[in-house]
C-alpha positions as CSV (number, residue, x, y, z in Angstrom):
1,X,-4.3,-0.5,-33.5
2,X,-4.3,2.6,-35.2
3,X,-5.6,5.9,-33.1
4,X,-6.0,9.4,-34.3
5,X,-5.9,12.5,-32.0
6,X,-6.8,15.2,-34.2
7,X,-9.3,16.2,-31.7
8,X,-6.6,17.0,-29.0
9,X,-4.2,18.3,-31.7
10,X,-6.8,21.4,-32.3
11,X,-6.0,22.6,-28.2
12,X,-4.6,25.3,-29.3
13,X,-3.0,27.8,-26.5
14,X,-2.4,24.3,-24.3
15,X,0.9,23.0,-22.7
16,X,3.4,23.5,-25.7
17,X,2.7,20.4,-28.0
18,X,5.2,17.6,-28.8
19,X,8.2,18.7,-27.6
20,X,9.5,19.0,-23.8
21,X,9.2,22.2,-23.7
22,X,7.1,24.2,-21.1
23,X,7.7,27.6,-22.5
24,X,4.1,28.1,-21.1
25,X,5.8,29.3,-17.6
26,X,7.2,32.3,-19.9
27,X,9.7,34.1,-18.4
28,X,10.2,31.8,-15.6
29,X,10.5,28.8,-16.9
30,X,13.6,26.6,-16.4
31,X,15.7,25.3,-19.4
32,X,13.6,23.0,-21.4
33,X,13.7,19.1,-19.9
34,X,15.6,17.8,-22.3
35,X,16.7,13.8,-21.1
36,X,15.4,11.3,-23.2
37,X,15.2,9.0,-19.9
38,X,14.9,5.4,-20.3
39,X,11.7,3.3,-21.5
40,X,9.2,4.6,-19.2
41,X,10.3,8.5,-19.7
42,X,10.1,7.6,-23.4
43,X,6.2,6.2,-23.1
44,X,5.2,9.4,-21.3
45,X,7.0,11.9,-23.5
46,X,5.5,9.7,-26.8
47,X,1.9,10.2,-24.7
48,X,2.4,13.9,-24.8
49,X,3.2,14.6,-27.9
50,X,0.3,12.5,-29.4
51,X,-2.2,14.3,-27.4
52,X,-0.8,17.8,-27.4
53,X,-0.6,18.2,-23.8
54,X,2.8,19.2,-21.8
55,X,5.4,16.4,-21.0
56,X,6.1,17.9,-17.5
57,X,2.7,18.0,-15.9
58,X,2.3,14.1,-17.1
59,X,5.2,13.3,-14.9
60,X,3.5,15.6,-12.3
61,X,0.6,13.6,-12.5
62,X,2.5,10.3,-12.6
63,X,4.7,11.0,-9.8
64,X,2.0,12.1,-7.5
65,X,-0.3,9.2,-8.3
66,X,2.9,6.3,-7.7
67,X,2.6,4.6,-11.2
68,X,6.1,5.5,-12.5
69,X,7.1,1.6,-10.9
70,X,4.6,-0.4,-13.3
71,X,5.9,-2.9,-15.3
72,X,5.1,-2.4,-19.6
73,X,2.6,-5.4,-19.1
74,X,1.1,-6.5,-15.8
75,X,-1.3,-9.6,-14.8
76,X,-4.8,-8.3,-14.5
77,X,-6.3,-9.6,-10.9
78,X,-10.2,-9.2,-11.2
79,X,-9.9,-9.4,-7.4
80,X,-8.1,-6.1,-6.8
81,X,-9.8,-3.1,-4.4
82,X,-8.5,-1.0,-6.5
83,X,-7.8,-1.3,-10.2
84,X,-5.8,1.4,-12.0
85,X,-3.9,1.3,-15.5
86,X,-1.0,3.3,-16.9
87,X,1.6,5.6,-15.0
88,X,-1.5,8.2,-14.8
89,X,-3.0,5.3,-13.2
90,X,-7.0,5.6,-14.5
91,X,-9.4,4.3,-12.0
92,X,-13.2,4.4,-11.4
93,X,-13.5,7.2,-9.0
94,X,-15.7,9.8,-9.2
95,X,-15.2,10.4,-13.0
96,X,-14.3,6.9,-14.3
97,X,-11.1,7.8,-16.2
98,X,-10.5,4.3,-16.7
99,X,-14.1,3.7,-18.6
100,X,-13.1,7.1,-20.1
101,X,-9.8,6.2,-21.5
102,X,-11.1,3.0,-23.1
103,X,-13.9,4.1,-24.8
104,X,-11.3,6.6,-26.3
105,X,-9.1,3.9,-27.2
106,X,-12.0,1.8,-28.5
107,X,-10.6,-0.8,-26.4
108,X,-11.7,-2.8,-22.7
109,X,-10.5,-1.5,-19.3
110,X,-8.8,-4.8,-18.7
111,X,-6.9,-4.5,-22.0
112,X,-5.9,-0.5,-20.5
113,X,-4.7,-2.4,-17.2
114,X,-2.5,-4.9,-18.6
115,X,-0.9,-2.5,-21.0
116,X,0.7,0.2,-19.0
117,X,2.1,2.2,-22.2
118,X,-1.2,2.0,-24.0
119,X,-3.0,3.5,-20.6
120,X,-0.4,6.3,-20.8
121,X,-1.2,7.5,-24.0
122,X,-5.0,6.9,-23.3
123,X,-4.5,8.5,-20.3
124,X,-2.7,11.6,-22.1
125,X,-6.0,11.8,-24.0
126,X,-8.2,12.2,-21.5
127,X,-6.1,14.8,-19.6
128,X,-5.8,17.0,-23.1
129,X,-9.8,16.7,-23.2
130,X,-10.4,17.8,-19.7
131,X,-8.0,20.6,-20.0
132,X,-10.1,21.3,-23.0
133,X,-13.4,21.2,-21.1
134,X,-12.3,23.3,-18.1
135,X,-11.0,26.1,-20.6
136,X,-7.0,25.3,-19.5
137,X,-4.0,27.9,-21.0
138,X,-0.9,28.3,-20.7
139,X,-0.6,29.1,-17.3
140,X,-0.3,26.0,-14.8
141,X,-3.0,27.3,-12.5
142,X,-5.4,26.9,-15.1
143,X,-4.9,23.1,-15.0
144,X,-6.9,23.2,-11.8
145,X,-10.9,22.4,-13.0
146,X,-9.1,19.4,-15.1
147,X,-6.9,18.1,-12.6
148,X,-9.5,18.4,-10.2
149,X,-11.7,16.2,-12.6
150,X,-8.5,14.1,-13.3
151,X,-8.6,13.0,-9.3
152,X,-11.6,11.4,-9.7
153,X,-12.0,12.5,-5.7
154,X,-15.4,13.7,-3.9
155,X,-15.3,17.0,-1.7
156,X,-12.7,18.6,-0.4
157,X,-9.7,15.9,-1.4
158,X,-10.3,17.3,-5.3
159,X,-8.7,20.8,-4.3
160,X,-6.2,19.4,-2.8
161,X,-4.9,17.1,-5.4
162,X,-4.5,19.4,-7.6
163,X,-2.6,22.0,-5.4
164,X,-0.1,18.7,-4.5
165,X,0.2,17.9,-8.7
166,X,0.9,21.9,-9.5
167,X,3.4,21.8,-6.6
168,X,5.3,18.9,-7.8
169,X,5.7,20.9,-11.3
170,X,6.9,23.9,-9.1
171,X,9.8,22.3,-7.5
172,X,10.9,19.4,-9.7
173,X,12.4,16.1,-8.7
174,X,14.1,12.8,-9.4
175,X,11.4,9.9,-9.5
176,X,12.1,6.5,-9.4
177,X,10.2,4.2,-12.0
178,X,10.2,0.5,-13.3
179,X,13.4,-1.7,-13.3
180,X,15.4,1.2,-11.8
181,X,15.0,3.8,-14.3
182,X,15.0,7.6,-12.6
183,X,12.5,10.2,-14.9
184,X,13.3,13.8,-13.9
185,X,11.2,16.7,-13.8
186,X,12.5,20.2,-14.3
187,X,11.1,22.9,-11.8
188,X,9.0,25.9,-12.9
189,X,8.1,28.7,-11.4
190,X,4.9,29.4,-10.6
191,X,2.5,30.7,-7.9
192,X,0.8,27.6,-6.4
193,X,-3.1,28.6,-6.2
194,X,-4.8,29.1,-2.9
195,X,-6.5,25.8,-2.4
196,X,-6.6,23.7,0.9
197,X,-3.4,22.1,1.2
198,X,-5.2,19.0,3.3
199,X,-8.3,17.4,2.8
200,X,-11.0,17.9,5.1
201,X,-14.5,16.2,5.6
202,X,-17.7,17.1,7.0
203,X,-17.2,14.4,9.9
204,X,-14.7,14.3,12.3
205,X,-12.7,11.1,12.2
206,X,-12.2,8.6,14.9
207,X,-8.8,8.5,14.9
208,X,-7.1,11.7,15.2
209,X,-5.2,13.0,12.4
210,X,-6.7,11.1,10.0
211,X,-8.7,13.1,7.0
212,X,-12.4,12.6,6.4
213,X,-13.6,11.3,2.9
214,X,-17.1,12.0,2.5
215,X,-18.6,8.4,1.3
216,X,-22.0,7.3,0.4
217,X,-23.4,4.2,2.4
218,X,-25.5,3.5,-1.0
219,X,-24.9,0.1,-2.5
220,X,-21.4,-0.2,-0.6
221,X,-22.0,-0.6,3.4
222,X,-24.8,-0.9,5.8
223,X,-25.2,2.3,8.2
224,X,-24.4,0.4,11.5
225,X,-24.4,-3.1,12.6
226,X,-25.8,-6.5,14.0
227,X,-22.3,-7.6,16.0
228,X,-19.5,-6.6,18.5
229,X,-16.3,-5.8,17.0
230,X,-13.7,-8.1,17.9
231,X,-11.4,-8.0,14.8
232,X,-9.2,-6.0,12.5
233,X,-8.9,-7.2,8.8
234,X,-5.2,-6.0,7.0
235,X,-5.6,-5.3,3.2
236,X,-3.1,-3.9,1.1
237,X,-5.1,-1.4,-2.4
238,X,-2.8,-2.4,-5.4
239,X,-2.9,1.2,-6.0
240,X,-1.9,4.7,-5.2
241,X,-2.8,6.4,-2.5
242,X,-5.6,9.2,-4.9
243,X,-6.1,5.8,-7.0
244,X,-7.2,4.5,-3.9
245,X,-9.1,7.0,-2.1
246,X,-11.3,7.7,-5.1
247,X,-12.3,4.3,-5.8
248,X,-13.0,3.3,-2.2
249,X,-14.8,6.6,-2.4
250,X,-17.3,6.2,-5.7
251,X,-17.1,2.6,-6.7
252,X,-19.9,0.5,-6.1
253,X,-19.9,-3.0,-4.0
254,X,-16.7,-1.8,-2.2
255,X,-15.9,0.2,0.8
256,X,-14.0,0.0,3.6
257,X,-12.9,2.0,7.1
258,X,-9.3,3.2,7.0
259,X,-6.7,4.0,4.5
260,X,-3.1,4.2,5.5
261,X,-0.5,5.4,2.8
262,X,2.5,4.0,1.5
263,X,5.1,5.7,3.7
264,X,2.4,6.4,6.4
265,X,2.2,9.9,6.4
266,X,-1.3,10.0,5.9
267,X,-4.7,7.9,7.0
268,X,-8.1,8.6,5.6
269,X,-11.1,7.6,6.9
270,X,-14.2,6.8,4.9
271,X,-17.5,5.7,7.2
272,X,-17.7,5.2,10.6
273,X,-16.5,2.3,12.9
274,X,-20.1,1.6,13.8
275,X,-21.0,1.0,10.3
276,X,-21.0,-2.2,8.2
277,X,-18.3,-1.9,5.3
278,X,-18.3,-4.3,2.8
279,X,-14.2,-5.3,2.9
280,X,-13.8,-8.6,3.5
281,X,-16.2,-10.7,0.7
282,X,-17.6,-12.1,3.7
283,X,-21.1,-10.7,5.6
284,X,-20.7,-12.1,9.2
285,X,-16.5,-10.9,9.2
286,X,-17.6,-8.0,7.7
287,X,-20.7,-7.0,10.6
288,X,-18.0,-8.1,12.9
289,X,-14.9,-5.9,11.5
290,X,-12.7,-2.8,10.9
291,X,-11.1,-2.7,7.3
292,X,-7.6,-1.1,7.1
293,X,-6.5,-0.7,3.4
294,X,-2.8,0.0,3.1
295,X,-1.2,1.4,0.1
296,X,0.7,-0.8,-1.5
297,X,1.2,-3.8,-3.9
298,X,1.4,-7.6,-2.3
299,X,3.7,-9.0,-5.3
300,X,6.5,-6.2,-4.2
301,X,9.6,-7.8,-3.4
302,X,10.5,-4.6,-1.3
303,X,7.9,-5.3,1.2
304,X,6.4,-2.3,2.4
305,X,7.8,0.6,4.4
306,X,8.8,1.2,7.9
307,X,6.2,4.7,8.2
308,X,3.3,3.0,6.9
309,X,4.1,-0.1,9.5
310,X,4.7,2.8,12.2
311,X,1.4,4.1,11.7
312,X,-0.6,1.2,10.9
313,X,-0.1,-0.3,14.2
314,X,-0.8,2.9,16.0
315,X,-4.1,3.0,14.2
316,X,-4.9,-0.9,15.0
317,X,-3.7,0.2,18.5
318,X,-6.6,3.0,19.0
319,X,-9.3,0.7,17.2
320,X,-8.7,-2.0,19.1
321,X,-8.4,-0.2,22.4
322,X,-12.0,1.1,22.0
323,X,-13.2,-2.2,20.8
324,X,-11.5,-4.3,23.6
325,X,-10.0,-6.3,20.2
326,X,-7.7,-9.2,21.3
327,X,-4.3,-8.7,20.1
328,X,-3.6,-12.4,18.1
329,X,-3.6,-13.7,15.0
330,X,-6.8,-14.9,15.3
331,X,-8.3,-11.2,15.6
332,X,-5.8,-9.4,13.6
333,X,-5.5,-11.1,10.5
334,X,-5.0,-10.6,6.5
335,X,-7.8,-10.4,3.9
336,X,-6.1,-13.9,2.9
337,X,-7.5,-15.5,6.4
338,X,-11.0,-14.7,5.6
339,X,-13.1,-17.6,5.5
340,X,-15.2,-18.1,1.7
341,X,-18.3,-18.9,3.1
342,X,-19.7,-20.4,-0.3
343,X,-17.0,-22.7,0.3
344,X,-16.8,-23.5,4.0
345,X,-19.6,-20.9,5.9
346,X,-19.1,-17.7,6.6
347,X,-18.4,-18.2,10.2
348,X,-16.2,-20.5,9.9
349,X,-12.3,-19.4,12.1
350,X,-10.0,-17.6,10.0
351,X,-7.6,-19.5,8.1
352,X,-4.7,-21.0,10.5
353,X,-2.3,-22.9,7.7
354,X,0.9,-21.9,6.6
355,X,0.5,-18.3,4.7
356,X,1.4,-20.1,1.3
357,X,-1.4,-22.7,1.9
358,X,-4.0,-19.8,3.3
359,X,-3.2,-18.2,0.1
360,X,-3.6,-20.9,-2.4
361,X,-6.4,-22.3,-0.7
362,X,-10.4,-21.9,-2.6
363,X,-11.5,-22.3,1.0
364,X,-10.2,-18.2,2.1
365,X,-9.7,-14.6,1.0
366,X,-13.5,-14.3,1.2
367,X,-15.9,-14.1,-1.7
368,X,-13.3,-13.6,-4.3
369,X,-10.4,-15.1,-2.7
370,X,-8.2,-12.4,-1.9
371,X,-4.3,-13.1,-0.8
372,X,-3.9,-9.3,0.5
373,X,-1.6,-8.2,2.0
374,X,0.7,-10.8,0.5
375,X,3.6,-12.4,1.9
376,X,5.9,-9.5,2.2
377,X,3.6,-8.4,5.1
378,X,5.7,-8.9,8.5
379,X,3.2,-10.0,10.8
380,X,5.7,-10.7,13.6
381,X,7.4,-7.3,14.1
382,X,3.9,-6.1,13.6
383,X,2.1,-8.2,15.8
384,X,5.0,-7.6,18.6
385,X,4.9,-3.6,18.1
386,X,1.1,-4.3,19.1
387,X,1.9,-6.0,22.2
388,X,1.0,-9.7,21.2
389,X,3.1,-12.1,19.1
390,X,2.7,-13.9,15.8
391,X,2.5,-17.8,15.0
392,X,4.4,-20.3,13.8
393,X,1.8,-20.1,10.5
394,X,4.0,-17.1,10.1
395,X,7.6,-18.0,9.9
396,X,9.5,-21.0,8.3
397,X,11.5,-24.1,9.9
398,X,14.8,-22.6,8.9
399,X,16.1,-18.7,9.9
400,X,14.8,-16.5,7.1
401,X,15.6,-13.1,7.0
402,X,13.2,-10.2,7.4
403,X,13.0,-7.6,4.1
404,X,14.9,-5.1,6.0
405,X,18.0,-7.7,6.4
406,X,17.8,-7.1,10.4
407,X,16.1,-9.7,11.5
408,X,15.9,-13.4,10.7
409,X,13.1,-15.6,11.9
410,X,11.9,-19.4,12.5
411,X,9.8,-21.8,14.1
412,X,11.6,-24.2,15.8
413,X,9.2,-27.0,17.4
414,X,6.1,-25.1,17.9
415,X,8.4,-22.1,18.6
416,X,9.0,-18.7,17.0
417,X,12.4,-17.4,17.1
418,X,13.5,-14.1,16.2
419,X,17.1,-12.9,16.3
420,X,18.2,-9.1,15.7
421,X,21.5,-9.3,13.5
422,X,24.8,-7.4,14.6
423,X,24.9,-6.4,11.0
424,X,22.8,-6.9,8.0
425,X,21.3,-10.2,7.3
426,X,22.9,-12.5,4.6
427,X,20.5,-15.1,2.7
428,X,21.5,-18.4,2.3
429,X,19.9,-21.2,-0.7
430,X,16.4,-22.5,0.3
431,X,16.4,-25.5,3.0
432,X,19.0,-23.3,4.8
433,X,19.2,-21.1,8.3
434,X,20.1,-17.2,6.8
435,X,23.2,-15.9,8.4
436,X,22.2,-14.2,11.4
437,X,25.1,-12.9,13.6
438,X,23.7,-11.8,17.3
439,X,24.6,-8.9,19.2
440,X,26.4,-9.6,22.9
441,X,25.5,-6.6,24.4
442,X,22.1,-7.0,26.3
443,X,19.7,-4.8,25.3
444,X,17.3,-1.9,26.7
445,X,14.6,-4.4,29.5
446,X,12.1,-1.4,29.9
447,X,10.6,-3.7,26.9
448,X,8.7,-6.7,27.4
449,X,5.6,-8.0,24.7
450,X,3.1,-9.8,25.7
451,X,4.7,-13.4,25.8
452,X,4.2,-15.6,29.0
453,X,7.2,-17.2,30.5
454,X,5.7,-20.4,29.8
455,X,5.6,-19.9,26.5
456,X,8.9,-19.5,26.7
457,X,9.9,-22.2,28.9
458,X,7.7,-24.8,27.8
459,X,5.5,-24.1,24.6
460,X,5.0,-27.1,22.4
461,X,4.0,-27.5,18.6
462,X,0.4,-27.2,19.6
463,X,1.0,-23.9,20.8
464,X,1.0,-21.8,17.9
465,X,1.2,-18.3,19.7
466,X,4.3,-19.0,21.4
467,X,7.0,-17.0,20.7
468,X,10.9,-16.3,21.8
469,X,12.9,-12.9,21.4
470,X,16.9,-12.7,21.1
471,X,17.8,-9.7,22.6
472,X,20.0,-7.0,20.7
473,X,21.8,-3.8,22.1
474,X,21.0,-2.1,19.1
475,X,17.3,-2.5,19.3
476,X,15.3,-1.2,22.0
477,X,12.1,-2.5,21.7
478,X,10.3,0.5,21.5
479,X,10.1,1.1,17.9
480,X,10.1,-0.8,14.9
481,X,12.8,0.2,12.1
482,X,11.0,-1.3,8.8
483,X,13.0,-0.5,5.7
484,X,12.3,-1.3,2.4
485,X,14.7,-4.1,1.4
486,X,14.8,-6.5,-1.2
487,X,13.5,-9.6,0.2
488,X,16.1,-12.8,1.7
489,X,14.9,-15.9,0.5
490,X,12.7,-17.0,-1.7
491,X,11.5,-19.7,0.4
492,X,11.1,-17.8,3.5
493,X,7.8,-15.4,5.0
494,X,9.3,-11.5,5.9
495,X,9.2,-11.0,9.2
496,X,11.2,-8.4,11.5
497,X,11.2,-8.3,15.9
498,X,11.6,-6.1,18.8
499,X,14.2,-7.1,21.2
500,X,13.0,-8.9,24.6
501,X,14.8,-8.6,28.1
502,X,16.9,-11.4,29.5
503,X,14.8,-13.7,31.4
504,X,17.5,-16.0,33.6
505,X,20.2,-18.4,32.2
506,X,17.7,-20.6,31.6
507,X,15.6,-18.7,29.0
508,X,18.6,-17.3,27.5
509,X,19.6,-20.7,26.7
510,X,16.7,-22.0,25.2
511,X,16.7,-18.6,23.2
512,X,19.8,-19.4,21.4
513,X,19.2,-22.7,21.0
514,X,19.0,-23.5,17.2
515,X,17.8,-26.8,15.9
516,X,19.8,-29.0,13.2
517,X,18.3,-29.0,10.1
């Protein structure tokens, strides 16, 4: 399809056009950026030039938003939270920049998400108008009114996405995008402007810490509810962490409680616990529930990262305290466990298969089926940092590594086992036990999760919350050390552990017991 920008070409006094220069900064700008970069630096530099908008502050955008990692082409999901398109990632927040970019490109919004590259340069478009609109130069700081519109964000959170986009453009960096290509950005200097560096709300949110995100009830919750909460529903957004926010924020039919970011440094909170959200595509889970969206993509091999599992858990751990929620995998569970009540009622028990039959059943992941947060999601080092214990539904019958390569798990009849490695997990071809070499120094006892000895001593295949723990000197117990790894084994479910102090000979025997396959 042939597409014409002469309306963006007349910007004149805009970010230098074309070129990577940003001889806008004037005197203080850095040497022009002047690496090629691979396929994805290419797309965004191409995107720049046909809209007449600056190179740099694309990457600004791109980098602060977390798009730089999509794939050329991606599988539209019509059940996604969240959907976004290109490295700018367009959503339908506040201003629908998505809607926006495909009218420009005469095109559909589904077409925009599949085609990353085409989103880019739609997405370039729209930027180049709303610098237009809000009267932008060739200072940085006058980018504010159009990045401001750009986050699609209610309130407070709009001031403060621009301030974070400027000061990436101030200080440069090294970004990492799709198939291991690094885009660089050159730093400028510039004065940042005197916005709010956080956002801030007109409520104060329930858990501390968290920021408030001002969110209409209107067509996307009910203001309190009709049942007790008793459980915690885990869903991951399939987009960045502004992405996100705006689009649980303005987008109709969909809200939820809590957002948690990628590497946990930040929750938001969008409507009170004692409201209804409408998360879970199911209406008696939903009166009965808290929604936590996570940041994050389900089909990432890297799992997701240790500070967002840090802080998730200590935000399921103040929920659940004041809600006297039990701490199993009946009550904490994935969007993918929600029952479809078309299909079997709405009241029906969360799903209690194997994840990979929850997840292909009709039967869960509420209305629309969702399989959030995908199988990367370690529910047993979770569910242990939380002070219960996850099921045999959630590990494998041989030893499969966790995605940080420190941990290997199983079910062994009716069992879980999880052993910490002496050193890094090694994977081994499907139908096979990983290698997992244990520690021989016992470890830290001031640790023990909420596993009854007979569990231990006696648990059976009917017994699927039973779970053992091989100690390990190196791990304590008292926090969880998630890193981002590239998954074990292709047949296995990640899963990492805490260690658990020795219980007598004859638990530490049955501990290291392994069954031949």
């Amino acid at each position: 399809m042939s597409r014409s920008f002469t309306t963006h070409a007349a910007l004149v006094g805009l970010f230098t056009t074309g070129s990577l220069s940003l001889s806008l900064l004037g005197g203080c700008a850095p040497e022009t950026t002047q690496d090629v970069g691979g396929p994805v630096a290419q797309a965004i530099a191409s995107a720049a030039a046909e809209s007449h908008v600056s190179r740099d502050l694309l990457v600004a955008i791109a980098a602060e938003e977390g798009g730089l990692r999509f794939a050329p082409h991606r599988t539209l999901d019509l059940t996604d939270h969240v959907q976004v398109a290109g490295y700018l990632e367009l959503r339908h927040g506040k201003l629908d920049t998505l809607a926006r970019a495909a009218a420009l490109a005469g095109t559909t919004e589904d077409a925009l998400v599949e085609d990353t590259v085409l989103a880019t340069q739609m997405g370039a478009a729209v930027v180049a108008e709303l610098g237009a609109e809000t009267g932008a130069s060739d200072s940085p700081t006058s980018w504010v009114p159009a990045l401001e519109e750009l986050s699609g964000l209610s309130g407070a959170a709009r001031a403060d996405y621009a301030r974070r986009v400027l000061a990436r453009l101030q200080t440069g960096g090294r970004y990492d995008a799709y198939a291991g290509e690094v885009v660089t950005l050159s730093a400028h200097a510039f004065e940042l402007p005197s916005v709010a560096q956080q956002a801030l709300g007109s409520t104060t949110p329930e858990y501390a810490g968290a920021l408030w995100f001002d969110t209409s009830c209107t067509g996307k919750c009910n203001i309190g509810r009709n049942a007790t909460v008793d459980t915690i529903v885990i869903h991951d957004t399939e987009g960045g962490w502004t992405a996100s926010v705006a689009t649980l924020q303005n987008d109709p039919g969909k809200s939820v409680h809590y957002i948690v970011d990628a590497d946990g440094s930040r929750v938001g909170q969008f409507r009170p616990e004692a409201d209804t959200t409408w998360h879970s595509g199911n209406a008696v889970y939903n009166a009965r529930s808290v929604g936590i969206e996570h940041v994050g993509y389900a089909a990432d091999a890297a799992g997701y990262a240790d500070g967002l599992y840090a802080t998730s858990e200590k935000l399921v751990t103040d929920i659940r305290t004041r809600h006297s929620v039990p701490v199993d995998r009946t009550h904490i569970i994935g969007h993918y466990q929600v029952p479809d009540g078309a299909v079997i009622g709405e009241s029906a028990a969360p799903c209690s298969l194997l994840l990979a039959s929850c997840e292909t059943s009709a039967s869960y992941g509420g209305a629309s089926n969702h399989r959030d947060p995908g199988p990367q999601w370690q529910w047993c080092p979770y569910m242990q940092s939380l002070g219960g214990s996850c099921t045999c539904n959630d590990a494998h019958a041989h030893f499969n590594c966790t995605t940080n390569k420190k941990q290997a798990v199983r079910c062994d009849n009716g069992v879980v086992e999880v052993r910490t490695c002496a050193s890094a997990c090694v994977a081994q071809p499907s139908g096979e036990d990983d290698l997992c070499e244990l520690a021989t120094t016992p470890p830290d006892s001031s640790f023990v999760p909420n596993v009854t000895p007979s569990k231990l001593l006696g648990a059976t295949s009917t017994d699927p919350g039973s779970m053992t723990i091989v100690p390990d000197s190196t791990d304590t117990g008292h926090n969880v050390a998630l890193k981002r790894g590239s998954g074990c084994s292709t047949s296995g479910t990640p899963a990492d552990a805490r260690g658990l102090a020795l219980i007598g000979l004859a638990v530490a025997a049955l501990l290291r017991r392994r069954r031949v396959a």
